[in-house]
N, C-alpha and C positions, 0 to 999 in steps of 0.2 A: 512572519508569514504575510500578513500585512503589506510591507513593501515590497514584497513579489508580485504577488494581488496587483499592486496599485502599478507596478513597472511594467506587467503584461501589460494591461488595462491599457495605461494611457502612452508607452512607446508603440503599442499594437496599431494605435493610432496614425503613426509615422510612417509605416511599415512600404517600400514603394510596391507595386502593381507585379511588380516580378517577382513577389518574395511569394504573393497569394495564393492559393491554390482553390480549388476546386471545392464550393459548399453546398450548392443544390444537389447533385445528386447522393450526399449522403445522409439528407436529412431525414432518414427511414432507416429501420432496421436492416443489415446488410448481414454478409458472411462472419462478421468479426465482433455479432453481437454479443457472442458468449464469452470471448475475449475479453470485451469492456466490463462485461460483470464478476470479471473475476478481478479484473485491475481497480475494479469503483468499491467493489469487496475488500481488496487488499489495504484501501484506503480509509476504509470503516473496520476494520476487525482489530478489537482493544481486547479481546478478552482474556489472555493471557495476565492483563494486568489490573482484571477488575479487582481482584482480592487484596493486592496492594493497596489499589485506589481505595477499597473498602474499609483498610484497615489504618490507612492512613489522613480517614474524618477524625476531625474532634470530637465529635458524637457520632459514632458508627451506628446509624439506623438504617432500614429498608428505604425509608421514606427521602432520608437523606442522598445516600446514594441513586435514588432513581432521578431525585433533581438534577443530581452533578453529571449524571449519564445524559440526562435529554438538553440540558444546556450546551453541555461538554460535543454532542450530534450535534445541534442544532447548528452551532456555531460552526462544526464542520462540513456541515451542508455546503450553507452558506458560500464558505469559502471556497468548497469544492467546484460548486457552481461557477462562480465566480471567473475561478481562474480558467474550468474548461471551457466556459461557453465565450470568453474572452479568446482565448488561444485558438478555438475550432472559428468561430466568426471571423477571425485575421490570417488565420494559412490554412482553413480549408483543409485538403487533404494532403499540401505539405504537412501539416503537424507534426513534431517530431514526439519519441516518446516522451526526451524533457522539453517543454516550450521553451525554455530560454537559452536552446539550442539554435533556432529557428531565427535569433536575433544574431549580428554583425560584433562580435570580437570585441568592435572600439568604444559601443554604445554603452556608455558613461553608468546611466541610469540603470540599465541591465545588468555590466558587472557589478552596482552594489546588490542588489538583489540576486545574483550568483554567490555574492561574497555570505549575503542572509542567509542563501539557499543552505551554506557551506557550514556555515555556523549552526542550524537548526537539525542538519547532519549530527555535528558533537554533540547538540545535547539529547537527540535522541538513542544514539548508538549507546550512552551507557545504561540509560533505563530497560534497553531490550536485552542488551548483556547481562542486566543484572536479573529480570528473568529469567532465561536460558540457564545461566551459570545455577540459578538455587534451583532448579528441575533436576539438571546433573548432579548436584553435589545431594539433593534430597534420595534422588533413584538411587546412585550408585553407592552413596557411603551415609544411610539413613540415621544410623544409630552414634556416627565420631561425630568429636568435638570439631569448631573451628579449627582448620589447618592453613594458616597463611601462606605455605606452599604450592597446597592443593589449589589454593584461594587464588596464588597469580597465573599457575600454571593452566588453569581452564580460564583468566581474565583475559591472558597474552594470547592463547588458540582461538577462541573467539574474534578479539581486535583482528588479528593478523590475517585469519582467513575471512573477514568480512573485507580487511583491505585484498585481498588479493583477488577478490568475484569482483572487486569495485574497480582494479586496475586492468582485469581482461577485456573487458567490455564498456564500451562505448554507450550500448546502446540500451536505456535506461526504461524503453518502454519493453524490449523482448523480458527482460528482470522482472518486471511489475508484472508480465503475462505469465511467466514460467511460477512466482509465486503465489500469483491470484490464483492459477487451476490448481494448485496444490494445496498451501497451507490454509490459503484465503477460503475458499471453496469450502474446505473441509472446517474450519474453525467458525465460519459463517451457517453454514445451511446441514452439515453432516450430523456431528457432534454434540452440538444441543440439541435439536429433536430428539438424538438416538439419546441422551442422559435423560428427556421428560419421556419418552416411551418405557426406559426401564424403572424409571424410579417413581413415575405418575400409576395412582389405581385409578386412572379413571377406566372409560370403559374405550372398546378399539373402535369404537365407532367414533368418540370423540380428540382420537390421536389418528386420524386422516390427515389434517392438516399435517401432521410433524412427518409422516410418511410422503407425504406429497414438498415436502420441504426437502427430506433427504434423498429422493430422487431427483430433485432438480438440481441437486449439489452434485450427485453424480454424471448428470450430465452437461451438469459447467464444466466440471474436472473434466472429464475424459474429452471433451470437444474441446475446450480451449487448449486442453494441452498440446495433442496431436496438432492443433493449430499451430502453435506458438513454436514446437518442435520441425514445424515442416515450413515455417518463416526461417530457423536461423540452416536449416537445411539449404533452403535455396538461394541462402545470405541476402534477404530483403531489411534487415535491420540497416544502422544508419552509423557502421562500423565508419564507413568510410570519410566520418566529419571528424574524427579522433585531431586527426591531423592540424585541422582549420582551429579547432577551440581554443 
């Protein structure tokens, strides 16, 4: 991750005067803010695999866990920052959804950090499958043993139709916005309030907040989506680079 970081950063630098786009006027909240909150969402929602990460401390404590989580953000911040306020300061309102789209084909230093990008694709794709896959196999057949059948056969539908949304489309910011108003949204701001509202006895005066949390989830969702949904309507994505990459 690091050498992507660092290939924005300092080929951003190179970049000539034609590739720039436009940065003062979008340095204010615009039409596409509830967008970015579902894609900056998308980019912070771990919790599907907090229980793993929980149970895979050498000493699974509260206390433990809460380090590994605020290190674990922290470090993600960081990074996030990083690479957007690098990417938006260099193309403006070219930006594309991936930045190292916005970069020339031949630039050395960019395909390895493509190449990083590519590889950091493998090693995440099996951690989230392997979530997915024990949801499925825990829902549907709770009480059987391990089935190594069952086992490849939801391993291969997973891969195969993750490759298949990743061969149709080009355009890797509509993806980030179609998941952010959905799973992001709802795994970020819905879901945990609505689990401390049912299972908290405090009183309703001091579960405001979680209700003022899950309203605002619902209108990340429903605004960003109709957003993201009436972008690939009037094909403003960035289908059209498929070609040039």
């Amino acid at each position: 991750m690091m050498v992507i970081v660092i290939a924005v950063i300092t080929q951003g630098l190179r970049v000539p005067s034609e590739s720039r786009g436009e940065v003062k006027s979008l340095l204010f909240a615009n039409s596409g803010f509830f967008q970015s909150v579902g894609v900056i969402s998308f980019a912070f929602v771990c919790h599907h695999n907090s229980l793993l990460i929980y149970g895979s401390l050498k000493k699974p404590t509260l206390d433990r866990f809460a380090k590994v989580t605020h290190y674990s953000t922290g470090v993600s911040l960081v990074t996030c920052l990083a690479m957007g306020l690098a990417g938006f300061l260099t193309f403006g309102s070219k930006t594309q959804g991936n930045v190292l789209n916005n970069f020339p084909s031949d630039n050395v230093i960019v395909n390895i950090a493509r190449l990083c990008f590519g590889l950091n694709m493998l090693t995440t794709l099996p951690l989230e499958a392997f979530v997915c896959r024990s949801v499925m196999t825990t829902y549907y057949f709770p009480d059987e043993p391990f089935n190594p059948n069952r086992h490849l056969i939801f391993t291969t539908s997973l891969v195969v139709t993750a490759m298949a949304m990743a061969l149709i489309t080009c355009d890797l910011g509509t993806v980030f916005e179609l998941i952010g108003a959905t799973s992001a949204a709802a795994l970020a701001y819905i879901f945990p309030p609505l689990c401390y509202i049912k299972l908290s006895s405090a009183s309703r005066k001091a579960k405001i907040p979680a209700f003022i949390c899950i309203t605002f989830g619902f209108v990340v969702m429903g605004v960003s989506l109709i957003q993201a949904v009436a972008k690939m309507i009037r094909n403003e994505g960035e289908v059209h680079t498929c070609s040039a990459i």
